[in-house]
C-alpha positions as CSV (number, residue, x, y, z in Angstrom):
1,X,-87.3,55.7,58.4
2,X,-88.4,53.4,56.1
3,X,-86.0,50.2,55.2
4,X,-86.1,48.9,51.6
5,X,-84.5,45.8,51.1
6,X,-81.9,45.3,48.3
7,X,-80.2,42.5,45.7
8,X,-77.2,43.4,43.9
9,X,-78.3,41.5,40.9
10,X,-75.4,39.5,39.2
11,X,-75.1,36.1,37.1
12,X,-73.1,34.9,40.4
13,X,-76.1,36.3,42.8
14,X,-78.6,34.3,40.5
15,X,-76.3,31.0,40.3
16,X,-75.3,31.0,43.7
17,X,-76.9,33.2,46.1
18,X,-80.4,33.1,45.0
19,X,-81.0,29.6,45.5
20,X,-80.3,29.6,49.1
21,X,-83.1,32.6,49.7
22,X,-86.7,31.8,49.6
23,X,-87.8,35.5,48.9
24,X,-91.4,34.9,49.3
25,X,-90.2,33.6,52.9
26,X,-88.8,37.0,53.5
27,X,-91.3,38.8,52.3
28,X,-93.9,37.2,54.7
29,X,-91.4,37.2,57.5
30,X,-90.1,40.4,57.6
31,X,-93.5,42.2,56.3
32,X,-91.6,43.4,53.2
33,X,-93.0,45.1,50.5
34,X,-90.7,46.7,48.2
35,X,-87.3,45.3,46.9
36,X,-84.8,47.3,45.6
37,X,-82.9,45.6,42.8
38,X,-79.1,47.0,41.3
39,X,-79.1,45.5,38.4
40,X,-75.2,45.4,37.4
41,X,-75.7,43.8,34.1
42,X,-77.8,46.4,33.5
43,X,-75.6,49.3,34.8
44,X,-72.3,48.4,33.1
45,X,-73.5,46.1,30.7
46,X,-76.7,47.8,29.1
47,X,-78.1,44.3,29.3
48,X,-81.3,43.8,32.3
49,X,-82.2,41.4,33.8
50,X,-85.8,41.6,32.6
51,X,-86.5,38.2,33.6
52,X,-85.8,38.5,36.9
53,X,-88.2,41.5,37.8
54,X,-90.9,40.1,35.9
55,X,-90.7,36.7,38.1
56,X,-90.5,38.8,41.1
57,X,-92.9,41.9,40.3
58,X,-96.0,40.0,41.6
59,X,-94.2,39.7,45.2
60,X,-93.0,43.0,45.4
61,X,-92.8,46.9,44.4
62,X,-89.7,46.3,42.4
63,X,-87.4,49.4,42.8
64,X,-85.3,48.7,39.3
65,X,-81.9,50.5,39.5
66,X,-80.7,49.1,35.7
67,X,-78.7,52.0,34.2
68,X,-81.6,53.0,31.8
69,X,-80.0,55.2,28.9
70,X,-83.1,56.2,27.3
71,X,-87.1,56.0,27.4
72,X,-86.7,52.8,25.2
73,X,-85.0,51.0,28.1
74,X,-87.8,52.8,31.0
75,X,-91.0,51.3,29.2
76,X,-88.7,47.8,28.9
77,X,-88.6,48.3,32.7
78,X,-92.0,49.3,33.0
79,X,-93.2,46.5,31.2
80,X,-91.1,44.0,32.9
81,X,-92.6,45.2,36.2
82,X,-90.7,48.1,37.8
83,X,-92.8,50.4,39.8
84,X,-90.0,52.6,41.0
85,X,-87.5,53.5,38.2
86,X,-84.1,54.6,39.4
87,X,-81.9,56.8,36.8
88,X,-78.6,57.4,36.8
89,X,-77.2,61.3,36.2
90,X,-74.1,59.4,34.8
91,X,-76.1,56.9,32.6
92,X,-79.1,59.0,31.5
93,X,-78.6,60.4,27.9
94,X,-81.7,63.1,27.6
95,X,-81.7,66.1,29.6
96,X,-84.6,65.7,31.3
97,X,-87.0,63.5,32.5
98,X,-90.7,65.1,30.9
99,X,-90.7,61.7,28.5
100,X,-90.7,59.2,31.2
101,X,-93.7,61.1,32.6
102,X,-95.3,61.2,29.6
103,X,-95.1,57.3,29.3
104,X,-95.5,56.4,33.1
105,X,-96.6,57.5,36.6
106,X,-94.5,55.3,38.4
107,X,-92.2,57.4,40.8
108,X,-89.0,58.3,39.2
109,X,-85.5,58.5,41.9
110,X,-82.0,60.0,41.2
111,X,-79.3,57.8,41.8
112,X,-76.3,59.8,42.5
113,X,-73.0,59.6,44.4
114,X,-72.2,61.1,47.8
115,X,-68.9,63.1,45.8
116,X,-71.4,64.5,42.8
117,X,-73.5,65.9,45.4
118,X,-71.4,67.6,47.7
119,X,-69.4,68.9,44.5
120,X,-72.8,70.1,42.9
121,X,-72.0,67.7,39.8
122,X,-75.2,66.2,38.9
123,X,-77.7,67.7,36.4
124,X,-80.1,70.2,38.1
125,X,-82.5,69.9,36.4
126,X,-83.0,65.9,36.2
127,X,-82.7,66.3,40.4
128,X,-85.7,68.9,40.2
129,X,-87.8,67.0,38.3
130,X,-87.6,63.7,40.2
131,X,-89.9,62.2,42.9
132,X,-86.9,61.7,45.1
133,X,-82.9,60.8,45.2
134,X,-81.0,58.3,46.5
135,X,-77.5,59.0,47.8
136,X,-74.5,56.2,47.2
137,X,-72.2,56.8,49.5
138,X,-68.6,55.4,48.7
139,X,-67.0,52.2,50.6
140,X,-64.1,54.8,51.1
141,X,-67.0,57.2,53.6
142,X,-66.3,54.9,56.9
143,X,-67.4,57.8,59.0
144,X,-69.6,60.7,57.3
145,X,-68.2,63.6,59.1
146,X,-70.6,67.1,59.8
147,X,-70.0,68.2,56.1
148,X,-71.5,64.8,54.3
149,X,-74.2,64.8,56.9
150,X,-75.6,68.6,56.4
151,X,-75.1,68.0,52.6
152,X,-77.5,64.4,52.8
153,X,-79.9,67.1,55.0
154,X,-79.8,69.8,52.5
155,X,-80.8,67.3,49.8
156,X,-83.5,65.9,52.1
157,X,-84.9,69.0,52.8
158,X,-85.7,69.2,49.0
159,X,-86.5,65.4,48.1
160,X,-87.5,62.4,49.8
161,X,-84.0,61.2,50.0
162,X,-83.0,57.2,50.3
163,X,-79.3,56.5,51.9
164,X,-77.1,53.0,50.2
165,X,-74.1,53.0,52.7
166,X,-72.0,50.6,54.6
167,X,-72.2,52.3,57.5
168,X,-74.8,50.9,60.3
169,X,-78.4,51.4,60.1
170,X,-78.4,52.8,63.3
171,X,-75.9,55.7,62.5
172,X,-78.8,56.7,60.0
173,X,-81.8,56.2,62.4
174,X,-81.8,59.4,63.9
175,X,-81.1,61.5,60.6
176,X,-83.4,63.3,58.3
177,X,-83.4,60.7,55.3
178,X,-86.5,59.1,54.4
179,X,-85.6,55.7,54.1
180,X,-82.5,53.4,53.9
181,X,-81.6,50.5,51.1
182,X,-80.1,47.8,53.1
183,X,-78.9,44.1,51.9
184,X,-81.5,41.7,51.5
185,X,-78.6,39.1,52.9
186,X,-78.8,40.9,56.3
187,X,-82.8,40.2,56.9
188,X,-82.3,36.3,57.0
């Protein structure tokens, strides 16, 4: 199972947080490639952090979760150094994704929720057409009971499938996910 580290990117992470991590550190340390960055600004904002990946995208294989709406705002991550690019069923305004692929060949990941899974509530065909998914799973999900778990394997089955949970790394050790997105915070 592969671990791929992650920032929850906020003005306060940046101000306050960022400072006390020496990334490049980290990197070296820990052997870490690729960083996974949630971009809220992005997400609930429309507003990315461009800046940020661009500083960074020479250390690392940025995964860019942003809340991209459109192609406009994938080739502005593109450009500003993603080589993942995570979309959002919620966020993403065109029904499919055959433009990004026409602009890119970076890998292309479904962000969706643990509920819009197991209640079939993300678009089919955006889930068929990516290179893999990644599963949220809510704060709420303390223990994922033998439903959650055979819908993550269902999913898995079909897609290389990446886990963001609170729940311990080692519950998800033994499980048929590909990888897991855990806090950068944790590694120090």
């Amino acid at each position: 199972m592969e671990i791929i580290p992650f920032i929850h990117l906020t003005k306060q992470f940046e101000k306050e947080t960022l400072p006390s991590f020496n990334l490049k550190e980290m990197k070296e340390t820990h052997n870490i490639s690729d960083l996974y960055i949630i971009d809220k600004e992005g997400i609930e904002k429309n507003r990315p952090r461009f800046c940020f990946y661009q500083r960074y995208s020479s250390l690392f294989d940025l995964w860019v979760d942003a809340g991209p709406r459109s192609i406009e705002d994938i080739v502005d991550n593109v450009f500003a150094g993603a080589k993942r690019i995570v979309i959002r069923a919620t966020l993403w305004s065109e029904p499919s994704i055959a433009s990004i692929r026409e602009l890119t060949e970076n890998d292309i990941f479904l962000a969706i929720s643990l509920d819009g899974v197991i209640n079939n509530t993300y678009p089919k065909i955006l889930f068929d057409e990516v290179d893999g998914v990644i599963i949220f799973i809510p704060k709420e999900f303390q223990k994922i009971g033998f439903k959650h778990e055979s819908t993550i394997n269902r999913v898995s089955e079909k897609k290389p499938c990446y886990i963001f949970s609170n729940n311990d790394i080692s519950f998800w050790k033994e499980k048929n996910i590909k990888g897991y997105l855990q806090d950068v915070a944790t590694l120090r």
